[in-house]
C-alpha atoms as a printed R data frame, in Angstrom:
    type eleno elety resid chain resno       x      y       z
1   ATOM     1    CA   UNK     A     1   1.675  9.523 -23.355
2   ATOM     2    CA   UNK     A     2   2.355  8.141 -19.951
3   ATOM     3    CA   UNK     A     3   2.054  9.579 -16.330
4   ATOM     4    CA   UNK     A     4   4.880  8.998 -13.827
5   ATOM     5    CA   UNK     A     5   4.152  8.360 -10.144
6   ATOM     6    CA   UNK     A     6   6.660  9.247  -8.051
7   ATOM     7    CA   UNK     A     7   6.471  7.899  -4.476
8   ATOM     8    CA   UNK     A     8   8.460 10.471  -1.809
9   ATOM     9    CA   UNK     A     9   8.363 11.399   2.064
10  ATOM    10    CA   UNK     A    10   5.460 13.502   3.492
11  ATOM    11    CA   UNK     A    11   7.559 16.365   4.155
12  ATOM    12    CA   UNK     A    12   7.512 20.093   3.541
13  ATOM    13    CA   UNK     A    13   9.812 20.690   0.387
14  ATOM    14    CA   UNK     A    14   9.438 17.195  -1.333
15  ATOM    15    CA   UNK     A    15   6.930 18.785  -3.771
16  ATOM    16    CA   UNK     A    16   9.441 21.700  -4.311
17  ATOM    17    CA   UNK     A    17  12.294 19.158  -5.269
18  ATOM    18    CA   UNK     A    18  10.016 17.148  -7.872
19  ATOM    19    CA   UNK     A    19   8.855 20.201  -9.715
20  ATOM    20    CA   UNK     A    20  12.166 22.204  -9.324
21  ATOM    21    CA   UNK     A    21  13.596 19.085 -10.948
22  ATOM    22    CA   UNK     A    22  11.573 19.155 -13.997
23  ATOM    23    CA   UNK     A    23  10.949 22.960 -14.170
24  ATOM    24    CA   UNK     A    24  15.052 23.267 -14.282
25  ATOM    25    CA   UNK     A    25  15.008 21.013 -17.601
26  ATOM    26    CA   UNK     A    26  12.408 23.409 -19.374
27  ATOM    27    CA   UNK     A    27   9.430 20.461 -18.705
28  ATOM    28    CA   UNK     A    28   5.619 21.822 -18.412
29  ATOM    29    CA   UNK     A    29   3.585 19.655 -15.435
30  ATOM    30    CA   UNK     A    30   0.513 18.901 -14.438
31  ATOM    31    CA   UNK     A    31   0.082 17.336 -11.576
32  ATOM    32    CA   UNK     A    32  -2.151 15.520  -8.752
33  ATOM    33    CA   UNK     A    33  -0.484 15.017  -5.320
34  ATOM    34    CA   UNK     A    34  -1.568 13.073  -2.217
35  ATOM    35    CA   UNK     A    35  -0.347 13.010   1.038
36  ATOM    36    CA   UNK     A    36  -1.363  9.890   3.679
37  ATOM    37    CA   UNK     A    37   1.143  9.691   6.897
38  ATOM    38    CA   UNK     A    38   4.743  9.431   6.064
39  ATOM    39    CA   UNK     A    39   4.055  9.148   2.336
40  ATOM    40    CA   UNK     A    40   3.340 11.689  -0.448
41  ATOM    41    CA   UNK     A    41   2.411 10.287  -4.100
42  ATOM    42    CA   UNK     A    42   2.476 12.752  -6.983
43  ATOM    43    CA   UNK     A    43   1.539 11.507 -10.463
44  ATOM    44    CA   UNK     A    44   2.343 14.070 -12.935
45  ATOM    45    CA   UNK     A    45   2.507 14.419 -16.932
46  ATOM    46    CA   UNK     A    46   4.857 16.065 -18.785
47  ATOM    47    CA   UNK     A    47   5.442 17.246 -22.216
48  ATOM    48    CA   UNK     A    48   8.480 15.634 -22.865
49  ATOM    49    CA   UNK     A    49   8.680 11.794 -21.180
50  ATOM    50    CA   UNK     A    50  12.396 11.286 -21.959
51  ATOM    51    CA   UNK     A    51  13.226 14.092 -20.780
52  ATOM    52    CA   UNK     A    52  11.389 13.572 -17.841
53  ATOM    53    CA   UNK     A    53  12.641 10.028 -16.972
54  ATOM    54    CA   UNK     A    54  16.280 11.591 -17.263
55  ATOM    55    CA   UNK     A    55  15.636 14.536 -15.064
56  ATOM    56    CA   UNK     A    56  13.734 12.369 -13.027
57  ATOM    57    CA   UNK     A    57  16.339  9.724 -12.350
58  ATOM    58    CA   UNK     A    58  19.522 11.784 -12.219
59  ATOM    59    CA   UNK     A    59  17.999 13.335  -9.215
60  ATOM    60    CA   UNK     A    60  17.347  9.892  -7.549
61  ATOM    61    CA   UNK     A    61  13.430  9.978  -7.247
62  ATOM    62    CA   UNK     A    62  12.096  6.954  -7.202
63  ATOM    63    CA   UNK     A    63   9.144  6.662 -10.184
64  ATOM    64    CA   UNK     A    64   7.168  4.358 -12.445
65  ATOM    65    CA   UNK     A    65   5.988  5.364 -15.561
66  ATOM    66    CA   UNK     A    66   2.167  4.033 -16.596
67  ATOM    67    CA   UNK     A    67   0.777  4.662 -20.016
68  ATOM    68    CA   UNK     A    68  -2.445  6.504 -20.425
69  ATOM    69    CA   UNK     A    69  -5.304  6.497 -22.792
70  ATOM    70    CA   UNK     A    70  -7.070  9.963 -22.950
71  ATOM    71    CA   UNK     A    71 -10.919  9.606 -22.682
72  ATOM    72    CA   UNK     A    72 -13.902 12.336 -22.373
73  ATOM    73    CA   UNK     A    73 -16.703 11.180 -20.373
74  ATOM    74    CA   UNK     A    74 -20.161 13.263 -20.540
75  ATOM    75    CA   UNK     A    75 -20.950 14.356 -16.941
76  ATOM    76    CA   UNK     A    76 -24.051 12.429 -15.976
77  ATOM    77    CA   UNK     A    77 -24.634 10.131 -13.759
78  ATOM    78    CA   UNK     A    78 -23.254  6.498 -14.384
79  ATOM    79    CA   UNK     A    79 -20.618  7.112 -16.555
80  ATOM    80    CA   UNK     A    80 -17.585  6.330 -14.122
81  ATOM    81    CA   UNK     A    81 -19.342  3.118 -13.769
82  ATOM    82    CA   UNK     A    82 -19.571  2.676 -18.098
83  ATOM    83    CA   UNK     A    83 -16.316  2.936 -18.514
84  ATOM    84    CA   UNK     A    84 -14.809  0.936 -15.686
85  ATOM    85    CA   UNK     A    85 -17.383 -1.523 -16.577
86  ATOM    86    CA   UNK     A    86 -15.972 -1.552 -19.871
87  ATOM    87    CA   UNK     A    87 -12.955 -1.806 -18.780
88  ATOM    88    CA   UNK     A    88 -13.837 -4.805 -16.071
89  ATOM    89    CA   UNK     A    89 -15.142 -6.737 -18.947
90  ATOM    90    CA   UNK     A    90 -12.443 -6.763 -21.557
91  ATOM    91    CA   UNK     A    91 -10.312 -7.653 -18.682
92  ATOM    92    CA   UNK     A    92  -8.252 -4.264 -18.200
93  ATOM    93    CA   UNK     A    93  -6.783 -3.204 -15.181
94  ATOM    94    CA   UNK     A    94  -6.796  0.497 -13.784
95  ATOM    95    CA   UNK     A    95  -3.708  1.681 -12.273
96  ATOM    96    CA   UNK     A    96  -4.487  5.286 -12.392
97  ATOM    97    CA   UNK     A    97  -7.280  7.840 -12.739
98  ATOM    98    CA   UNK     A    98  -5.809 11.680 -13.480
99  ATOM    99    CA   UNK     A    99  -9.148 13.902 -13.851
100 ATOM   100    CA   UNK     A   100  -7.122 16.731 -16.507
101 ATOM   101    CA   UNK     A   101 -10.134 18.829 -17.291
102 ATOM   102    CA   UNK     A   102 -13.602 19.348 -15.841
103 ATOM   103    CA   UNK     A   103 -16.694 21.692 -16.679
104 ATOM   104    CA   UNK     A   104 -20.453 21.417 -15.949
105 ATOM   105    CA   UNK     A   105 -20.947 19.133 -19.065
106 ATOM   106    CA   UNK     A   106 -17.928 17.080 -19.642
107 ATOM   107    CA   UNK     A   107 -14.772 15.456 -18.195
108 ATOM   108    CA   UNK     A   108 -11.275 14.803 -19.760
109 ATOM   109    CA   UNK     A   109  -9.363 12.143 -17.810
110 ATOM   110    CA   UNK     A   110  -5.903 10.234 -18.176
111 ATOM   111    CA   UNK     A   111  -6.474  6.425 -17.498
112 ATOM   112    CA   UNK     A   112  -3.151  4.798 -16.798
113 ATOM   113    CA   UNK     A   113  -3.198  0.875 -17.726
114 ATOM   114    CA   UNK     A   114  -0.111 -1.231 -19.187
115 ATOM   115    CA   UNK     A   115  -2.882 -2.506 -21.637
116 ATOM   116    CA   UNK     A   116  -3.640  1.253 -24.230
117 ATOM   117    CA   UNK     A   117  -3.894 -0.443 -27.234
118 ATOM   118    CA   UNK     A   118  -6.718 -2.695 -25.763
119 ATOM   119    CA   UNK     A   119  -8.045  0.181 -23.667
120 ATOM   120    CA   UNK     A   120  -8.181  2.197 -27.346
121 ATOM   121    CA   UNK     A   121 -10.250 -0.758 -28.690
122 ATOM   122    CA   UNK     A   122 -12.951 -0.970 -26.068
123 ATOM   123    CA   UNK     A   123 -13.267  2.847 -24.925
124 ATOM   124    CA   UNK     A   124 -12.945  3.912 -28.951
125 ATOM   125    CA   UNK     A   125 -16.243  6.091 -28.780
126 ATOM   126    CA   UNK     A   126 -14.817  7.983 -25.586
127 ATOM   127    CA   UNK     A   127 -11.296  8.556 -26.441
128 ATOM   128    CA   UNK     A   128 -10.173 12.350 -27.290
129 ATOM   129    CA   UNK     A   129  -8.256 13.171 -29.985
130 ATOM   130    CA   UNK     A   130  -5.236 13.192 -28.198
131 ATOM   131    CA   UNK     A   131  -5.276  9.480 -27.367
């Protein structure tokens, strides 16, 4: 599984192209958006990543494509901190953070690093089964 980021201008309608884009090819999204002066990032899944990256670049959007390890994470105090910590130590870099589900006692989130099969290996007890 990966997430694409796509990097576009702060501008009404930019939103509308991505999804239109992707909706037009039959793709399901989920996505997180920020805006911050001229520039909006959105960093979406898909359920089809080949179809996405064709859709994607046959438009001419502009997007990199980060793999992502699927972990559940209790909510309690601390745990953010575990699992970066984790990560810190076994060397891993972060590139993303995609919260995909949330409720009073736990928390699904996408963690986009070039490095899954090492993030797998150190985060084994907190991965879903969709990892």
């Amino acid at each position: 599984m990966s997430a694409f980021v796509i990097e576009a201008k702060n501008q009404p309608g930019e939103g509308e192209q991505i999804l239109s884009t992707l909706a037009e090819q039959g793709l399901n999204v989920m996505i997180a958006a920020a805006g911050y002066g001229d520039t909006a990032i959105a960093t979406l899944i898909t359920d089809d990543n080949e179809k996405a990256k064709r859709a994607l670049s046959a438009r001419g959007l502009s997007f990199s494509e980060v793999p992502v390890v699927k972990v559940r994470l209790m909510n309690k105090p601390g745990e953010g901190a575990r699992i970066f910590g984790e990560l810190h130590k076994a060397g891993i870099n972060v590139e993303l953070v995609l919260p995909i589900a949330i409720d009073s006692k736990q928390s699904d989130l996408l963690i986009g690093t070039q490095q899954t099969d090492r993030a797998r290996e150190v985060l084994a007890k907190d991965l879903t089964s969709t990892s």
